[in-house]
N, CA, C and O atoms as CSV, one atom per row, in Angstrom:
chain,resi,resn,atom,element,x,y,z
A,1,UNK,N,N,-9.285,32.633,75.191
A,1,UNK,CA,C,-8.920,31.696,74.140
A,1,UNK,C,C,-7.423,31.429,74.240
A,1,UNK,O,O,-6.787,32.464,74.439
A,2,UNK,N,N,-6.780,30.460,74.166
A,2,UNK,CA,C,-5.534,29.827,74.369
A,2,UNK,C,C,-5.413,29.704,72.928
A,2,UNK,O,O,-6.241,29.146,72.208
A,3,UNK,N,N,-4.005,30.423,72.430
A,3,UNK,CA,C,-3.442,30.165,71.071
A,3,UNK,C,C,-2.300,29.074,71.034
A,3,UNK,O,O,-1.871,28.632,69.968
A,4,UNK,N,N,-1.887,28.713,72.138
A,4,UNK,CA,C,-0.890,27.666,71.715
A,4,UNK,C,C,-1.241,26.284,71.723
A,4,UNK,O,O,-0.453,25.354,71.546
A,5,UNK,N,N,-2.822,26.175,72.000
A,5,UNK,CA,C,-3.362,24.312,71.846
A,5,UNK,C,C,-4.129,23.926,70.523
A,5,UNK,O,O,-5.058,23.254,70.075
A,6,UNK,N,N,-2.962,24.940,70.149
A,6,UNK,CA,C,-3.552,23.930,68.415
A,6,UNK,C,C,-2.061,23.444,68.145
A,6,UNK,O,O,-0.967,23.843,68.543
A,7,UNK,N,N,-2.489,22.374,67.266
A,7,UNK,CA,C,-1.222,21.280,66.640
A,7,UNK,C,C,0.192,21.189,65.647
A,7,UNK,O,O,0.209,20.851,64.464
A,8,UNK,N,N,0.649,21.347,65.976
A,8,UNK,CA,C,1.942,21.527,65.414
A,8,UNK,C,C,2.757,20.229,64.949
A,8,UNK,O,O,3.872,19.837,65.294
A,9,UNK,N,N,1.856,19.712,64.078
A,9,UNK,CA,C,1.993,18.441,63.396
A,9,UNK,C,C,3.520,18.090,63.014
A,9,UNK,O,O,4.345,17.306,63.482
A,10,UNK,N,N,3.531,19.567,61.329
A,10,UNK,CA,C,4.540,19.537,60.667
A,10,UNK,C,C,5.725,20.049,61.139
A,10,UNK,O,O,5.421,20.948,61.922
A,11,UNK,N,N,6.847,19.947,61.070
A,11,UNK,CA,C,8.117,20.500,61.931
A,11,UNK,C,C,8.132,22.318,60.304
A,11,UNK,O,O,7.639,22.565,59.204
A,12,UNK,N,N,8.862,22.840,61.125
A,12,UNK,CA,C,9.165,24.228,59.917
A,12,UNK,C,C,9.454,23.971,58.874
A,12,UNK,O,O,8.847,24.504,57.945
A,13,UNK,N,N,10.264,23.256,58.686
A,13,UNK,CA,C,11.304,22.819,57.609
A,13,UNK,C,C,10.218,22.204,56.997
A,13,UNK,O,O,10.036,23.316,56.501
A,14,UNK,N,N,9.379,21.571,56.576
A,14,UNK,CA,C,7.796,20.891,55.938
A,14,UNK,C,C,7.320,22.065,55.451
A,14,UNK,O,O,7.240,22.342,54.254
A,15,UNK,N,N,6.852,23.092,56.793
A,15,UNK,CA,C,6.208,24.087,56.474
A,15,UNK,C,C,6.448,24.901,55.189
A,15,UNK,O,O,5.644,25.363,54.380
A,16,UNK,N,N,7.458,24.931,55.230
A,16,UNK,CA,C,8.773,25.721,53.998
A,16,UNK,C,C,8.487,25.357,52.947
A,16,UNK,O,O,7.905,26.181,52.241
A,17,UNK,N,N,8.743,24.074,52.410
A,17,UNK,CA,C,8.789,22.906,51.532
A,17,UNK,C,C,7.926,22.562,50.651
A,17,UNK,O,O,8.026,22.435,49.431
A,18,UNK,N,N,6.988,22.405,51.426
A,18,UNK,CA,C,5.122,21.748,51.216
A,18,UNK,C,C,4.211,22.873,51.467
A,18,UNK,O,O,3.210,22.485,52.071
A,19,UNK,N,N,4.209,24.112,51.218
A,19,UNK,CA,C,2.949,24.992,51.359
A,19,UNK,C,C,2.034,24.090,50.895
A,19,UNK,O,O,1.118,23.522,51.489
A,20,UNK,N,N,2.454,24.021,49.574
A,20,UNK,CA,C,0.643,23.125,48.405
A,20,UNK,C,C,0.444,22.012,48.428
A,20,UNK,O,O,-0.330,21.479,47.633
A,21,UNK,N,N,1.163,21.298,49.447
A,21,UNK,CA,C,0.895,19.849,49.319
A,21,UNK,C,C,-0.664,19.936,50.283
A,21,UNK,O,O,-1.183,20.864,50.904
A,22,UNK,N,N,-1.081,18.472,50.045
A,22,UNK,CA,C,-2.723,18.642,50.152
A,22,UNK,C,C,-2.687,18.597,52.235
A,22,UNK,O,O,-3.376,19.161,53.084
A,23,UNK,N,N,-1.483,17.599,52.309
A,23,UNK,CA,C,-1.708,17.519,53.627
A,23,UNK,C,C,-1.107,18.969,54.366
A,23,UNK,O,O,-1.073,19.001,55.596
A,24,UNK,N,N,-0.842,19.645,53.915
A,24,UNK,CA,C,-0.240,21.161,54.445
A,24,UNK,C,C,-1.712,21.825,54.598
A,24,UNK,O,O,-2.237,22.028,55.693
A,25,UNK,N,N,-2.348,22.158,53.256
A,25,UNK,CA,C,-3.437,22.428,53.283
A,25,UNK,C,C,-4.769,22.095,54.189
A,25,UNK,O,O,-5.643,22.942,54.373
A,26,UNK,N,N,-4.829,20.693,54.764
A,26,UNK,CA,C,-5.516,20.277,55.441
A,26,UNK,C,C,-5.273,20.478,57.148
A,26,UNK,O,O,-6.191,20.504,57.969
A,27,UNK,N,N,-3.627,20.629,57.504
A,27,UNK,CA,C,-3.429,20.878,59.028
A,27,UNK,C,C,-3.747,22.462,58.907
A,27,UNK,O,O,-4.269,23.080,59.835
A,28,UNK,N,N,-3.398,23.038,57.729
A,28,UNK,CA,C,-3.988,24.229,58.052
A,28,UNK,C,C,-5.242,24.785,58.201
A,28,UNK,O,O,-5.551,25.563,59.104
A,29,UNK,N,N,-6.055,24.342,57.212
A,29,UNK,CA,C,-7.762,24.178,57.136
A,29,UNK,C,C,-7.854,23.912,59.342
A,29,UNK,O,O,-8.254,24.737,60.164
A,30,UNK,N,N,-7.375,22.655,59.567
A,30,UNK,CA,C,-8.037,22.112,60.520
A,30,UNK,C,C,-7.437,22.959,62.023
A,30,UNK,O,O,-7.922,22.798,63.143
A,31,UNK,N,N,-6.010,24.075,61.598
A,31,UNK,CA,C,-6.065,24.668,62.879
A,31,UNK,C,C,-7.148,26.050,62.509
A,31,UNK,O,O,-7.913,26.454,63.385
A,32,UNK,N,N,-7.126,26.416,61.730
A,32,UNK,CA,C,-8.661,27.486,61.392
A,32,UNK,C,C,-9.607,27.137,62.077
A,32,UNK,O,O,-9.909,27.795,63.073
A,33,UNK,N,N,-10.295,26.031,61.714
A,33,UNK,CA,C,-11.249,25.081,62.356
A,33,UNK,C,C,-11.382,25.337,63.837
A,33,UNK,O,O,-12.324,25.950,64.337
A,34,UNK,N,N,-10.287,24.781,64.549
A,34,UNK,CA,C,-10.202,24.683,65.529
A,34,UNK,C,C,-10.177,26.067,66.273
A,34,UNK,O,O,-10.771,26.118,67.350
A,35,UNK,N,N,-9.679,26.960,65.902
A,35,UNK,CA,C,-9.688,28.673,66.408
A,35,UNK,C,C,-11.076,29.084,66.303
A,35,UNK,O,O,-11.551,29.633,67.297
A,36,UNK,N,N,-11.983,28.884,65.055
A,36,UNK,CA,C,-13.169,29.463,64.969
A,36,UNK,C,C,-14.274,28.392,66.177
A,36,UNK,O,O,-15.251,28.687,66.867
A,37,UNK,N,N,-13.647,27.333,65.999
A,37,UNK,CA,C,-14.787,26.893,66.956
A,37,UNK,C,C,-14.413,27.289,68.140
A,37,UNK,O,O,-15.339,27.823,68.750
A,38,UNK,N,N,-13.252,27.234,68.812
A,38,UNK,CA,C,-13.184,27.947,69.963
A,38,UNK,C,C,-13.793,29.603,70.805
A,38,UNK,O,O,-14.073,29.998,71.937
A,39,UNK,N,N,-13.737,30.240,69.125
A,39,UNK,CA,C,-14.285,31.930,69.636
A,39,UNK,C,C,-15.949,31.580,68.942
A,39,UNK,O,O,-16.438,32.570,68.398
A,40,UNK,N,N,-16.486,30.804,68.925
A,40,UNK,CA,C,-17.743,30.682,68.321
A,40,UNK,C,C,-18.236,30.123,69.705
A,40,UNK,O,O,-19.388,30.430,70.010
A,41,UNK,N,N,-17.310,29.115,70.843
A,41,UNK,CA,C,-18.170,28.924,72.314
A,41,UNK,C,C,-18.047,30.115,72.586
A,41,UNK,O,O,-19.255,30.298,72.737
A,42,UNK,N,N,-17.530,31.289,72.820
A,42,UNK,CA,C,-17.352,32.284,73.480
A,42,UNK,C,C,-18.251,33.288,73.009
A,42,UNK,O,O,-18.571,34.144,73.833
A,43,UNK,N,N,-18.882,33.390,71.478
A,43,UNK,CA,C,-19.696,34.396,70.323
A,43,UNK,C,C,-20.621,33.507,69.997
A,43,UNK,O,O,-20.418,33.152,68.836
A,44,UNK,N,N,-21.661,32.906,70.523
A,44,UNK,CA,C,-22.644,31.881,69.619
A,44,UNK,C,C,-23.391,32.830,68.174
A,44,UNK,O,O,-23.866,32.247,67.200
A,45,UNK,N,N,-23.361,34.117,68.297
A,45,UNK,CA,C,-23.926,34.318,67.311
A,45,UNK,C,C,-23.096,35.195,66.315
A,45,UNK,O,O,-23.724,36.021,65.654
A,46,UNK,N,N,-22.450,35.145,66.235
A,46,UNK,CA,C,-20.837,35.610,65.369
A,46,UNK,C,C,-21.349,34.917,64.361
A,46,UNK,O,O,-20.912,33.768,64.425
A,47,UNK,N,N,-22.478,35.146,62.943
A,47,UNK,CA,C,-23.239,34.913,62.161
A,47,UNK,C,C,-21.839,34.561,61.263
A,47,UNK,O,O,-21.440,33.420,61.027
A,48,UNK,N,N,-21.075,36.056,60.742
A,48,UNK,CA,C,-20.081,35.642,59.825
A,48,UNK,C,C,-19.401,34.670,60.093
A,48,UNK,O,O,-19.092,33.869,59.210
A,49,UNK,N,N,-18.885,34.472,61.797
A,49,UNK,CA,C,-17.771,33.814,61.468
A,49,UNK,C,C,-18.656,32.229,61.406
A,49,UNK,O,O,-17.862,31.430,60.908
A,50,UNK,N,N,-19.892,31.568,61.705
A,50,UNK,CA,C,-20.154,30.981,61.368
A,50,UNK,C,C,-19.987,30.283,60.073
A,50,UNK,O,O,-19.591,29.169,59.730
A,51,UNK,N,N,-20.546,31.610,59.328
A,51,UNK,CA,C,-20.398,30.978,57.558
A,51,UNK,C,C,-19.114,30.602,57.115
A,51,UNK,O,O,-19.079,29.701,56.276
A,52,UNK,N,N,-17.919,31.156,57.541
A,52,UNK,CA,C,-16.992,31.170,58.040
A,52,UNK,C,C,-16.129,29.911,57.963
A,52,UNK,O,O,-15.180,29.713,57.204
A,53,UNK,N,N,-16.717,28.977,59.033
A,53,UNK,CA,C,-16.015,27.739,59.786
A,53,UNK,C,C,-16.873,26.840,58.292
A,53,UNK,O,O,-16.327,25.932,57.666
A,54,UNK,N,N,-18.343,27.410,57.978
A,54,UNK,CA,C,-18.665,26.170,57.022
A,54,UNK,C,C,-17.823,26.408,55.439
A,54,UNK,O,O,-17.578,25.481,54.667
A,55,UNK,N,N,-17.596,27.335,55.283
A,55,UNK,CA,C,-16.972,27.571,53.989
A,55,UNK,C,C,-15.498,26.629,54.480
A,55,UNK,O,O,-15.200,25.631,53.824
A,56,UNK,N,N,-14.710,27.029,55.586
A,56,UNK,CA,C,-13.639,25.710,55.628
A,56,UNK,C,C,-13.792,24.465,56.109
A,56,UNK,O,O,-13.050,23.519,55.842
A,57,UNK,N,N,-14.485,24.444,56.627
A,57,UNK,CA,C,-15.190,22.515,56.878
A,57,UNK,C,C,-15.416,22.231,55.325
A,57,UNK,O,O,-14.831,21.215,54.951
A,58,UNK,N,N,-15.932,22.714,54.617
A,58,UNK,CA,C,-16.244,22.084,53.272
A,58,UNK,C,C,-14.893,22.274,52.666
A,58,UNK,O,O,-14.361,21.167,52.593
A,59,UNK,N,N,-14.164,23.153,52.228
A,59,UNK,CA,C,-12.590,23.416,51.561
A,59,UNK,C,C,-12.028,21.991,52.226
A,59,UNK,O,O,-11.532,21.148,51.479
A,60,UNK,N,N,-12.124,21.772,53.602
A,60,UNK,CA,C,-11.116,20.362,54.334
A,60,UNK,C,C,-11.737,19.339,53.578
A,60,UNK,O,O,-10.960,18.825,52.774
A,61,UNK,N,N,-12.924,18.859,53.573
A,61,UNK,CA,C,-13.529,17.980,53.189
A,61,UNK,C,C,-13.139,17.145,52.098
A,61,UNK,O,O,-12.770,15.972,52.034
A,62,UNK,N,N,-13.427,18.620,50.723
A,62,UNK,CA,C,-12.729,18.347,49.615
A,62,UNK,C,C,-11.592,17.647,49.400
A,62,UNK,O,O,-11.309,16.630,48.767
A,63,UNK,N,N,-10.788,18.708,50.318
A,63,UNK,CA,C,-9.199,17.910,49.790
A,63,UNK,C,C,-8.887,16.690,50.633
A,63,UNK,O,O,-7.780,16.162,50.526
A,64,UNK,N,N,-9.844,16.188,51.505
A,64,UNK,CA,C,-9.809,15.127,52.164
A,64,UNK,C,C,-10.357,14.063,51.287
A,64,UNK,O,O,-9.994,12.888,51.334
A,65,UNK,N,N,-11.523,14.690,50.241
A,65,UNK,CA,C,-12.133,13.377,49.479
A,65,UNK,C,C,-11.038,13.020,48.076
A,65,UNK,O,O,-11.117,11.934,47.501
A,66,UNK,N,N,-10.210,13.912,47.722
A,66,UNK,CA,C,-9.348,14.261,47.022
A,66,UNK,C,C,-8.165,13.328,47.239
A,66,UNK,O,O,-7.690,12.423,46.553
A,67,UNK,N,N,-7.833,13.876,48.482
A,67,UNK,CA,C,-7.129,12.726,48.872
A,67,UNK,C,C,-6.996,11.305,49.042
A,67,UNK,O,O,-6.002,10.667,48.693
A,68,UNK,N,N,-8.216,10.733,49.691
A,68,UNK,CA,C,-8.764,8.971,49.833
A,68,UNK,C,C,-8.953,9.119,48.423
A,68,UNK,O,O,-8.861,7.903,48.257
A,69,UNK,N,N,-9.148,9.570,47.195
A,69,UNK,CA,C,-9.194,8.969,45.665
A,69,UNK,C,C,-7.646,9.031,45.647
A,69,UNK,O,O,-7.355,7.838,45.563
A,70,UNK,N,N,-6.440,9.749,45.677
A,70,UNK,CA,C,-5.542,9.078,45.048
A,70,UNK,C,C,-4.590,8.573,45.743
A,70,UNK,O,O,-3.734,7.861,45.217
A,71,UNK,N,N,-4.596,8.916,47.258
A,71,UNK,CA,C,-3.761,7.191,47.933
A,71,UNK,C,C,-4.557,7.761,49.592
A,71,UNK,O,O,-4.768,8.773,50.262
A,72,UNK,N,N,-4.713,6.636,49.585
A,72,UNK,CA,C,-5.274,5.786,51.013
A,72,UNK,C,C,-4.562,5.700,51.938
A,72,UNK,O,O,-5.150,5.649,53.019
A,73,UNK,N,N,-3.101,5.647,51.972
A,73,UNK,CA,C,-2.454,5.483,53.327
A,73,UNK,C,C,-2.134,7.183,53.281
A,73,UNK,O,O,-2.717,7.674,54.248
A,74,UNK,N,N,-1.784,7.699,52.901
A,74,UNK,CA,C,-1.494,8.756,53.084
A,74,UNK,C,C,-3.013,9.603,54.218
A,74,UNK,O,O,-2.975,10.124,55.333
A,75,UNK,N,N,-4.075,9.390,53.315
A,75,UNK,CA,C,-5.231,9.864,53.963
A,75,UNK,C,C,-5.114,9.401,55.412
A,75,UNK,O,O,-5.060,10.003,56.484
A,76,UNK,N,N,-5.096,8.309,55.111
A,76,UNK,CA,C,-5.533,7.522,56.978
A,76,UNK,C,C,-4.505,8.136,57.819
A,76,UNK,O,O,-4.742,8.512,58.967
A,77,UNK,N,N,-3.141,8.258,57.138
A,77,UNK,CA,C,-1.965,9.083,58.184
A,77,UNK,C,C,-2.136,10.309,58.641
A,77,UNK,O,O,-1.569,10.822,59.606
A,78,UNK,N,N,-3.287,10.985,57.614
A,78,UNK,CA,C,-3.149,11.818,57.988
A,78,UNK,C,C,-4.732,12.665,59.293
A,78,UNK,O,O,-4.821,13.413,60.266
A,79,UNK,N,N,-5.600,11.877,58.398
A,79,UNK,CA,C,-6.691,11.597,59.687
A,79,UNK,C,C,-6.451,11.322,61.150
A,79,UNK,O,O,-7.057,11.931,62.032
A,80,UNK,N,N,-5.318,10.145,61.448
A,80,UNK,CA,C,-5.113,9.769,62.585
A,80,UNK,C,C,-4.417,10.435,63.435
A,80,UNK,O,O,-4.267,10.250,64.642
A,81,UNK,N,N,-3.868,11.469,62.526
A,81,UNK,CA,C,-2.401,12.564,63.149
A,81,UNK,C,C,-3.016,14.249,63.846
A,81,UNK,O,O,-2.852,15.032,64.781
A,82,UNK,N,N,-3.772,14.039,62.623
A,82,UNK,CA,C,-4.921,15.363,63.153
A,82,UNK,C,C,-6.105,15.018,64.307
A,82,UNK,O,O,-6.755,15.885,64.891
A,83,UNK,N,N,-6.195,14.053,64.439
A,83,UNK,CA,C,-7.390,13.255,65.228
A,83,UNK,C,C,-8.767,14.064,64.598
A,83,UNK,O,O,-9.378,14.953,65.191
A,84,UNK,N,N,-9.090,13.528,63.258
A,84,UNK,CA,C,-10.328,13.937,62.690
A,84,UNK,C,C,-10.873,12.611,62.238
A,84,UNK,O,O,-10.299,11.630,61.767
A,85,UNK,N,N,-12.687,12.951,62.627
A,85,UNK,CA,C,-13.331,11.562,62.472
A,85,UNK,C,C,-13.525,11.141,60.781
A,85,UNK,O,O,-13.665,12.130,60.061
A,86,UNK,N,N,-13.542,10.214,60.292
A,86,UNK,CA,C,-14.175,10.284,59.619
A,86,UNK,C,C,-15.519,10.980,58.695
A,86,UNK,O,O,-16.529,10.983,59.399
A,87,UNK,N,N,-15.731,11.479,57.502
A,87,UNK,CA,C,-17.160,11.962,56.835
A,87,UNK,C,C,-18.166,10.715,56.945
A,87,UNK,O,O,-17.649,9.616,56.739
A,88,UNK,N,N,-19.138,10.735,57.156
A,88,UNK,CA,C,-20.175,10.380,57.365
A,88,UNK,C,C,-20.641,9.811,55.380
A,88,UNK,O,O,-20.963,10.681,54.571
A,89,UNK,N,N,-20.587,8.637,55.062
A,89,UNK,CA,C,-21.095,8.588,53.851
A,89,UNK,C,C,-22.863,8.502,53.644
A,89,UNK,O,O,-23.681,8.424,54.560
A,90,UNK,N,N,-23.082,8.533,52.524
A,90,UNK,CA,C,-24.786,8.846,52.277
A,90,UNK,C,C,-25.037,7.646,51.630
A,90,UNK,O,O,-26.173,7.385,51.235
């Protein structure tokens, strides 16, 4: 597993600043993401850490739907920066 090909969006000085801001919350959600799916090709049946990746896929989600309700450009900036697809609506 390679730890240094996850994204380093925010510079430190953000990091510092913005713990609780939603988009802090979300590059962080999405390098989690990205670590568990990586040791999950390597563990297909790593049951916990499964439940795991879905308990933060849903936490991202949230503050992603959270987000597109109270501004829209911000969301899209921040979708396009993380390179995450769109949710799928019902």
């Amino acid at each position: 597993m390679v730890k240094n090909s996850f994204i380093s969006v925010i510079s430190q000085e953000e990091k510092e600043e913005n713990k609780g801001s939603v988009e802090f919350q979300v590059f962080s959600f999405t390098n989690k993401i990205r670590r568990l799916a990586s040791h999950l090709e390597l563990h297909r049946k790593d049951y916990s850490s499964q439940r795991g990746l879905r308990k933060i896929l849903g936490k991202r989600q949230r503050l992603l739907a959270y987000l597109s309700k109270i501004n829209k450009v911000r969301y899209k900036e921040l979708m396009g920066q993380l390179d995450i697809r769109n949710p799928k609506t019902r």
